[in-house]
Structures are given as C-alpha cells and as structure tokens.
C-alpha positions in Angstrom: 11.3 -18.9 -22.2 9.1 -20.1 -19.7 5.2 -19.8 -20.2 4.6 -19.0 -16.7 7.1 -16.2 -17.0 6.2 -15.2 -20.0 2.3 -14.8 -19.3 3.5 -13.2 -16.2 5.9 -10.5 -17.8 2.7 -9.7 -20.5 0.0 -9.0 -17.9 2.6 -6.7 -16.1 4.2 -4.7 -19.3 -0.1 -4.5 -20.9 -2.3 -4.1 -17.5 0.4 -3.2 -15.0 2.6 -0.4 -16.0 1.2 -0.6 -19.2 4.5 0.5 -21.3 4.0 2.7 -24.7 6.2 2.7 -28.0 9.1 4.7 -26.7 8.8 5.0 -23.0 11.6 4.0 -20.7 11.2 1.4 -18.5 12.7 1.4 -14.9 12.8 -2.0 -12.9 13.7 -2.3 -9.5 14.3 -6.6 -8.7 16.4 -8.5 -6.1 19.2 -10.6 -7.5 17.0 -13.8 -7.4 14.5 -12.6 -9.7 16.7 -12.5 -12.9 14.6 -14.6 -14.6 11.0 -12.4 -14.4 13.4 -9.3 -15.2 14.5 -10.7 -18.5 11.0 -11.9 -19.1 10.3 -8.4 -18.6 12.5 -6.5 -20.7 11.9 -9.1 -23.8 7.9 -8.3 -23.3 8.6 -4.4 -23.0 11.2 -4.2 -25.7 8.3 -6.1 -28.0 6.0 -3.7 -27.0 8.3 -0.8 -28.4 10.0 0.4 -25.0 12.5 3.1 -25.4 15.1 1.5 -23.4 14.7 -0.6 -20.1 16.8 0.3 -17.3 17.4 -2.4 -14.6 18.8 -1.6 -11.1 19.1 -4.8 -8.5 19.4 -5.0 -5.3 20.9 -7.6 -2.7 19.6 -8.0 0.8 22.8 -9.4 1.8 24.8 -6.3 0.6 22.1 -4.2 2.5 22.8 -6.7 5.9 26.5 -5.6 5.4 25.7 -1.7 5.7 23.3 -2.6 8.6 25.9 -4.4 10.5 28.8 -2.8 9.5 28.2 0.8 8.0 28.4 4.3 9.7 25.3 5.4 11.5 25.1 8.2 9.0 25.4 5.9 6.2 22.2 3.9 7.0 19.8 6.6 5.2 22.5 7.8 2.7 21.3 8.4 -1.2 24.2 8.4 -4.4 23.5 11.4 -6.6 23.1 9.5 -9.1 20.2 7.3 -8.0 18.3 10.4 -6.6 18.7 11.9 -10.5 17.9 8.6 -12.1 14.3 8.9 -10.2 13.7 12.2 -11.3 15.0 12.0 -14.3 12.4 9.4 -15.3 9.5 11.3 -13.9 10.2 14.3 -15.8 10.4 11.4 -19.0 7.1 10.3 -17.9 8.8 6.6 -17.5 7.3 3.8 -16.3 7.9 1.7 -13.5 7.8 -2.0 -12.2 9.2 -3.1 -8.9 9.4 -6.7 -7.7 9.9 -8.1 -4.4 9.3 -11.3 -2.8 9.3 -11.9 1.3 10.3 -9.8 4.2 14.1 -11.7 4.2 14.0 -11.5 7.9 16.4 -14.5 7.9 18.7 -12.8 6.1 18.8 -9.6 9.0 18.1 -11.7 12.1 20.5 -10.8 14.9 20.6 -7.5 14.1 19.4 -4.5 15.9 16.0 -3.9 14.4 16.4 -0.1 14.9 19.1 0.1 12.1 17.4 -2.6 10.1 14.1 -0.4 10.2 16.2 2.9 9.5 18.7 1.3 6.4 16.8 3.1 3.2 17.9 5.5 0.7 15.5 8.1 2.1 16.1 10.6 -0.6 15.6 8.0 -3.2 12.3 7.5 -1.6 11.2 10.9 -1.3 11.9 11.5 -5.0 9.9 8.0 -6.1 6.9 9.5 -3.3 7.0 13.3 -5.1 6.6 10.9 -8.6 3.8 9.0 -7.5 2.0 11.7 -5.5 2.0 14.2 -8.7 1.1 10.7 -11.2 4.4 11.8 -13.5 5.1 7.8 -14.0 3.2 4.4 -14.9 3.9 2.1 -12.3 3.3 -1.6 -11.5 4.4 -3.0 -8.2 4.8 -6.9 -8.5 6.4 -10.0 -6.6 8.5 -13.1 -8.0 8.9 -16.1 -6.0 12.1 -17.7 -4.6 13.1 -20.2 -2.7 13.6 -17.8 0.2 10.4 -16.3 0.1 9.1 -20.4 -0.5 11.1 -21.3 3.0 9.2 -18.3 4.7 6.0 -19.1 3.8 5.8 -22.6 3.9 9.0 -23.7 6.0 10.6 -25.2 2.9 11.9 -23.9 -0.5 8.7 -25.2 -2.4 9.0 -22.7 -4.9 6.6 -24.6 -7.4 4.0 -24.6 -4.7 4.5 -20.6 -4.3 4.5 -19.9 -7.7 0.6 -22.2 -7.6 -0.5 -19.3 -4.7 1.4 -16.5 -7.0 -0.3 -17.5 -9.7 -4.1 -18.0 -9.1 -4.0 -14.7 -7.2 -2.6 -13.0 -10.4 -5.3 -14.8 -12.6 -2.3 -16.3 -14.3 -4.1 -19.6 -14.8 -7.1 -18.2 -16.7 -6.7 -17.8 -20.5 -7.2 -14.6 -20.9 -5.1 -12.8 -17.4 -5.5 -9.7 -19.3 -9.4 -9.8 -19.6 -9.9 -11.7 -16.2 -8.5 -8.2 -14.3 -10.6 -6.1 -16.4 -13.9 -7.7 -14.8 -12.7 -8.0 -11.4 -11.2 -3.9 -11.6 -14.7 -3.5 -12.8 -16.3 -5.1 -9.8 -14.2 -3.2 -7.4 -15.3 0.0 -9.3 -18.5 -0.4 -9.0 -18.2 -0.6 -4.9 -16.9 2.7 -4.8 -19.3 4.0 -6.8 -21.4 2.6 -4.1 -19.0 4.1 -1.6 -19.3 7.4 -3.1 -23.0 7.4 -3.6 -22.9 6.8 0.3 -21.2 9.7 1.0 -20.1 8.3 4.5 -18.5 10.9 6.8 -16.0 8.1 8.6 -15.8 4.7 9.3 -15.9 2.5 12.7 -14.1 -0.3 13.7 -15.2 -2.9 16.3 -13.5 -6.5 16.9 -11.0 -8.6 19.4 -8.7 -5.6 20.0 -10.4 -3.2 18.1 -12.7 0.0 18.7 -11.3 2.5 16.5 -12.7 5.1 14.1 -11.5 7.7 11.8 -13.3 10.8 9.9 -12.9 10.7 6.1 -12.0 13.8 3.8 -15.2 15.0 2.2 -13.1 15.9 -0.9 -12.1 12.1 -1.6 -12.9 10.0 -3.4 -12.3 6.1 -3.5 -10.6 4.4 -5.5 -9.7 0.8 -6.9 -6.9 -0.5 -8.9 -7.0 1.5 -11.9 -5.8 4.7 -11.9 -4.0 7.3 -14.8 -1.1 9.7 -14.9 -1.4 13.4 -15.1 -0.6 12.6 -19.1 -3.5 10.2 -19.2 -1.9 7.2 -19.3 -3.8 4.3 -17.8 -2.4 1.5 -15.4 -2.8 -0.8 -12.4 -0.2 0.2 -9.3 -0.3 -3.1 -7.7 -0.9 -6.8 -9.1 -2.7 -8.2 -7.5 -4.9 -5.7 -6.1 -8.5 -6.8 -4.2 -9.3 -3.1 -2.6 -10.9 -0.2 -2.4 -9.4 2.8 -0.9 -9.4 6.1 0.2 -7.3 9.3 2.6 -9.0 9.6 6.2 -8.3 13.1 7.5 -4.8 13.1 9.6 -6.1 14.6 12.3 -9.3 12.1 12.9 -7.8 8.8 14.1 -9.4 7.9 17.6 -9.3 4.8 19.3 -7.2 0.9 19.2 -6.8 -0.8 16.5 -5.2 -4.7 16.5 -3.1 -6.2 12.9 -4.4 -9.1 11.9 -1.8 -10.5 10.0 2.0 -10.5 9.9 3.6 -7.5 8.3 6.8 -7.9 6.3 9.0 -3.9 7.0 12.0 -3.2 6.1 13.5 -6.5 6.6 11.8 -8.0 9.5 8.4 -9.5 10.3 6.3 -7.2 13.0 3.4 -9.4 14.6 0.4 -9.2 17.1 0.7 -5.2 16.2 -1.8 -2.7 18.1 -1.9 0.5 17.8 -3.4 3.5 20.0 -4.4 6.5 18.0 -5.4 10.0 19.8 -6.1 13.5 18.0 -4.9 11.1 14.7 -1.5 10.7 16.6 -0.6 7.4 17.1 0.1 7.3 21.1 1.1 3.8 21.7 2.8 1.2 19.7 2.7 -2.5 20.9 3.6 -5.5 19.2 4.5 -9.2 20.4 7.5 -8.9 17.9 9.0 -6.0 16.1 7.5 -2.5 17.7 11.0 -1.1 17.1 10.7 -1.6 13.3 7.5 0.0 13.1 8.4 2.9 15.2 11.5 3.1 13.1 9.4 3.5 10.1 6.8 6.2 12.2 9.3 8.3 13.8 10.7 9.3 10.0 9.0 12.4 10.2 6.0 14.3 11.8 3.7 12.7 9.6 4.6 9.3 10.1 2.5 8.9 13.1 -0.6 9.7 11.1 -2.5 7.8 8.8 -2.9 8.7 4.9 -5.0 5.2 4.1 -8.1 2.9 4.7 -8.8 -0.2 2.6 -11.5 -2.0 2.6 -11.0 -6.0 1.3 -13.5 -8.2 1.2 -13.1 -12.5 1.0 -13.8 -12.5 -2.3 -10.1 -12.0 -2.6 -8.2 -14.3 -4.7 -5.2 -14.0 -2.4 -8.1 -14.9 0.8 -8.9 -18.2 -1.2 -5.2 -19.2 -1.4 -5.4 -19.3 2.3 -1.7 -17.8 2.2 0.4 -15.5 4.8 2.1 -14.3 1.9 4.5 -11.9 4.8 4.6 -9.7 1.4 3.0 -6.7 1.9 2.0 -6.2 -1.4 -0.4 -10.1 -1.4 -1.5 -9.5 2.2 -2.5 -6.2 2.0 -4.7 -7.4 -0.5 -6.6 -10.2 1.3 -7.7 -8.4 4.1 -9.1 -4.9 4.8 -6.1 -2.4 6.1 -4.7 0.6 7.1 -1.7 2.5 6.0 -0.1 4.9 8.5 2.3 8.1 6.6 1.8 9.8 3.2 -2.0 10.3 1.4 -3.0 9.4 -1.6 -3.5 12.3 -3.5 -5.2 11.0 -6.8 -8.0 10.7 -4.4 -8.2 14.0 -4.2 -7.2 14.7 -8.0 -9.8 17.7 -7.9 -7.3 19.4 -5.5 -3.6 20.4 -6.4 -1.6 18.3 -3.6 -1.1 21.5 -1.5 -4.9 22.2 -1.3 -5.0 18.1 -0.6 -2.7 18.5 2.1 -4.9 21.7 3.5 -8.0 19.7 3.3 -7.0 16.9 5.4 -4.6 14.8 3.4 -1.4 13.6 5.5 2.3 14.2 4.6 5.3 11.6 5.3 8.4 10.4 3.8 6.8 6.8 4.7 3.8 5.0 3.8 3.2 1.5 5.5 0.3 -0.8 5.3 -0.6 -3.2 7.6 -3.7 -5.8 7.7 -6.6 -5.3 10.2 -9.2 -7.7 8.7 -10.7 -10.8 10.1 -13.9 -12.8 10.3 -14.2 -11.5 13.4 -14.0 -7.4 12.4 -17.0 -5.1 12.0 -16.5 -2.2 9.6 -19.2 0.2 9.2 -19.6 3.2 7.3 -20.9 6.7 9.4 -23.2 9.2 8.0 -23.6 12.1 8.0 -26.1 12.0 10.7 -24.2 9.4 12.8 -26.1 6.4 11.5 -23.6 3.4 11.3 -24.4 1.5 8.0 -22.5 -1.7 8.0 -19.8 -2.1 5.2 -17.9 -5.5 5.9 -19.7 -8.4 8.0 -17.4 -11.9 8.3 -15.4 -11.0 6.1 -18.1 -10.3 3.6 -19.1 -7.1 1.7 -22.3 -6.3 2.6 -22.9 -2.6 1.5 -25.4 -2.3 -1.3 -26.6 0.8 -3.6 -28.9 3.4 -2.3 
C-alpha cells in the first residue's frame, strides 16, 4: 500500500473519527478516491471495526439528474439511504466523508439554480439531527485527484496537491498523531481565553466590511475536539485551524465581503457580499454564483441566518501552503469565517437543543461556510460594556489572557 495513504487512513481512523473495536464505520467518497477508501477500511478493520460500509458517489451521475431529471426529483431521498443514516446513529457509528474540489467543470452550462437545489435533502436532515444530538463519531476529510489538481493549479499535478494536502494534515511529521494533539491544544487554550473574555459580540471592519453580530451568552467556543453524547472523543474536520462558536440568529447587522472562493454544491461562488438586517440576510451579491448561494439560503426560514463564527488566524498550516484549495473543508480553515444556517449545539451542550434553539441558537436544513479573512480584516471582540478589544490584527491573533 502506499505510505502516504496509509499514514493518511491512520491519522483519520485514530484522531479523526477515531473508530472502536466493533463500531460500524460509514464512508461517504467520490468514485476517484478508491484508493484512500481502501486505505481506510484496511486501517479500520485493523483497528477492530464492526463492519465498514461504503457508499460513492459520482458527480457526473449527479450532472445527469441536474440536466435531465424531473424538477421534483432534484431533492428526492431513497428510503433506504434515509434509514441507513439513522440506522447508524442509533448504532452510535462512526463516520468519514471525503471530498476533493467544487467539480464546477463537471456542472458548467447548467442552470445553477438546479445545481444549487440537486441534494438528497432528507438524507441531509437525518445526517444534521445526528450531528446536532452528537449520536456519531465523525471525520470529515479530502483526497486529491487530478480534477481537484486541474482546479487548483490549472493542471492535473496531483503529486503537487497531495505536497499542499499533506503538510496541512501534518502528514510529513513523524508522529501526525502527536503533531495534532499540540496544535488542538493550542487552539484550546484560545478559547479558554475566549471564554475568560466573556465578549458579548464581535465587530467586523475591512474593504467591504462593517458588520457585527451579538453572541449567545450560553456558548461556549470551541476547537477541533469534541465528544459524543456516549463520550467518545474525535476531531470533525482534518484539518481544522479554528475556533468557533453560535452568534444569536437574530443579531446579524451590517455587510460583510468573502474573501475567498467558495466551492457549493457544484459551483464556485466568488466576490460574495452579503447584507444582513435584524440577522436576516437582505441582500445577496456576488460577481459569480449569487444564484447558488441563494439556492442553498432559501432552503428554509433559517437559512438566511447565521448559526457560526470562526476565528483563524495565519498560523494556519493551510495559510502557509498559500493554496485556494476551492474545498470548503481546507479554506475554511485558513481564514476566519462565517457559516450562514443550522447552530452548533455542542456549544451549547449545557442546553438540550430545544432550550439551544430558545436561547438564540439558529435552525436550518443548511449549513454553509464561507471565508471572510484577510490581512486587511479587523475582528474585535465587544464587551460587555461596549469596549472593542481587538481579536485578529493582519491576519494575526492578538488576544491575550486577562
């Protein structure tokens, strides 16, 4: 087998979705990424996994429905994959899903309104209800192709993606493993300084940018770690660089300008700004793509709110690679952003998710990151007596203990 592969499918199975004798494993890939999958499944079956259950997908199958399906098809759910999700979370199983670019290429010509609507919506509401109550382990990863290579780059360098991939996972250090456990230290001990701040909201000021939300006094933030409601530890996204928390839904005042590319649905939304009044976003504007993002909005009441901030700092690996990864999952993760849609609960784990909900926490169907950070963007954090403390300065964390 291949070492990079190898090393790869160990950090995922041990710090990712950190699989236990006997647990079913659920992995959700793209056709191309065979190879990590069987890396995978070897790793989790040597770990004692209970059984591994694979399900691909194929964006070119998915271009055929867009193009050619029913309206009423776009959104449709088989039985049997809404049953498989919740099957699994009453299992307490865990979960890894891999992607790899936006395959824009693969959808262009199409109307962007039925690319930005083709989802199996239950399917996604039953994997949201598992993650919101923490019933499942879960991992969410990426694998390189020569796709994703040609996106990136503007050639299938795959070897040169798989460099990026792998200093931002740690991959080349000896010990991956050990090298997370410091840096998920690190980003736990800024919010403990967070916390210790007890900062009412946040401000926003840049090119494009004067925007500012109020936070939830009940939450807490958070890094990568986190646990399931049965105690078992993992890491929801490798790589992961931030700290996070829920704003209240009803807080959101102001503009606030993307700063990166973000990969949805199948297409590539750039130059994004977005007008947000009573925490409603008003206005959606983008140089390319608004009709994807207002696809993924317009999903449901909430979808128009916000349910996360992130702060990110250059210390990021995925900063250094100096990468537009237009993968959500990488970019999110090199600069500070924002997620419009569903809360985070565990945030709140002091609160059942119905008192969450009454205390601020938004509800959706959707929840979509996209990257605000820059050099150029001021983020300070408000107290409780209005003072602005500053958080982020040039893209560097500035915040220090009391």
């Amino acid at each position: 087998m291949n070492s990079r592969l190898e090393k790869y499918a160990q950090l995922v199975i041990s710090t990712g979705a950190n699989v236990q004798p006997g647990q079913t494993l659920l992995v959700e890939a793209d056709v191309e990424h065979t190879a990590l999958v069987r890396a995978i499944s070897d790793e989790a079956y040597r770990v004692g996994a209970g059984y591994v259950d694979v399900l691909y997908r194929d964006p070119f199958l998915r271009r055929s429905l867009i193009e050619r399906g029913p309206h009423d098809a776009l959104e449709f759910s088989p039985a049997w994959m809404t049953d498989r999700v919740a099957r699994a979370a009453a299992d307490g199983a865990a979960l890894i899903g891999i992607s790899s670019g936006s395959n824009q290429e693969v959808y262009a010509g199409l109307d962007l309104g039925r690319v930005g609507r083709a989802r199996h919506a239950a399917v996604e509401r039953e994997w949201l209800k598992a993650v919101t109550n923490r019933e499942i382990s879960w991992a969410l990863i990426a694998c390189p192709t020569e796709r994703w290579a040609q996106e990136v780059f503007g050639e299938p360098d795959v070897d040169r993606l798989w460099e990026a991939v792998a200093h931002a996972l740690r991959l080349d250090e000896d010990d991956p493993s050990a090298a997370w456990e410091q840096r998920l230290n690190e980003l736990d001990q800024r919010t403990k300084i967070l916390d210790d701040r007890a900062f009412t909201g946040l401000r926003y000021r840049g090119p494009g940018t004067d925007f500012s939300v109020a936070l939830i006094p009940q939450a807490r933030w958070m890094a990568g770690r986190d646990r399931t409601r049965h105690g078992q530890a993992h890491v929801a996204n490798l790589p992961t660089e931030e700290v996070f928390t829920s704003p209240h839904k009803d807080s959101a005042e102001g503009t606030i300008r993307s700063s990166l590319p973000l990969s949805l649905r199948g297409g590539v939304v750039e130059g994004l700004e977005l007008t947000f009044a009573g925490g409603v976003c008003t206005d959606i504007r983008a140089d390319k793509g608004a009709d994807l993002v207002r696809a993924d909005m317009d999903i449901d009441e909430g979808g128009r709110r916000l349910g996360e901030v992130a702060l990110v700092d250059r210390s990021s690996r995925i900063g250094e690679t100096g990468v537009v990864f237009k993968n959500t999952l990488f970019d999110e993760n090199a600069a500070a952003h924002i997620a419009w849609g569903d809360g985070i609960s565990w945030t709140l784990d002091d609160l059942s998710v119905e008192d969450a909900h009454a205390a601020g926490m938004n509800e959706s169907d959707t929840h979509t990151d996209f990257m605000v950070g820059s050099p150029e963007l001021e983020v300070d954090g408000v107290g409780a007596d209005g003072t602005a403390v500053p958080i982020l300065r040039e893209g560097r964390w500035v915040l220090e203990t009391l």
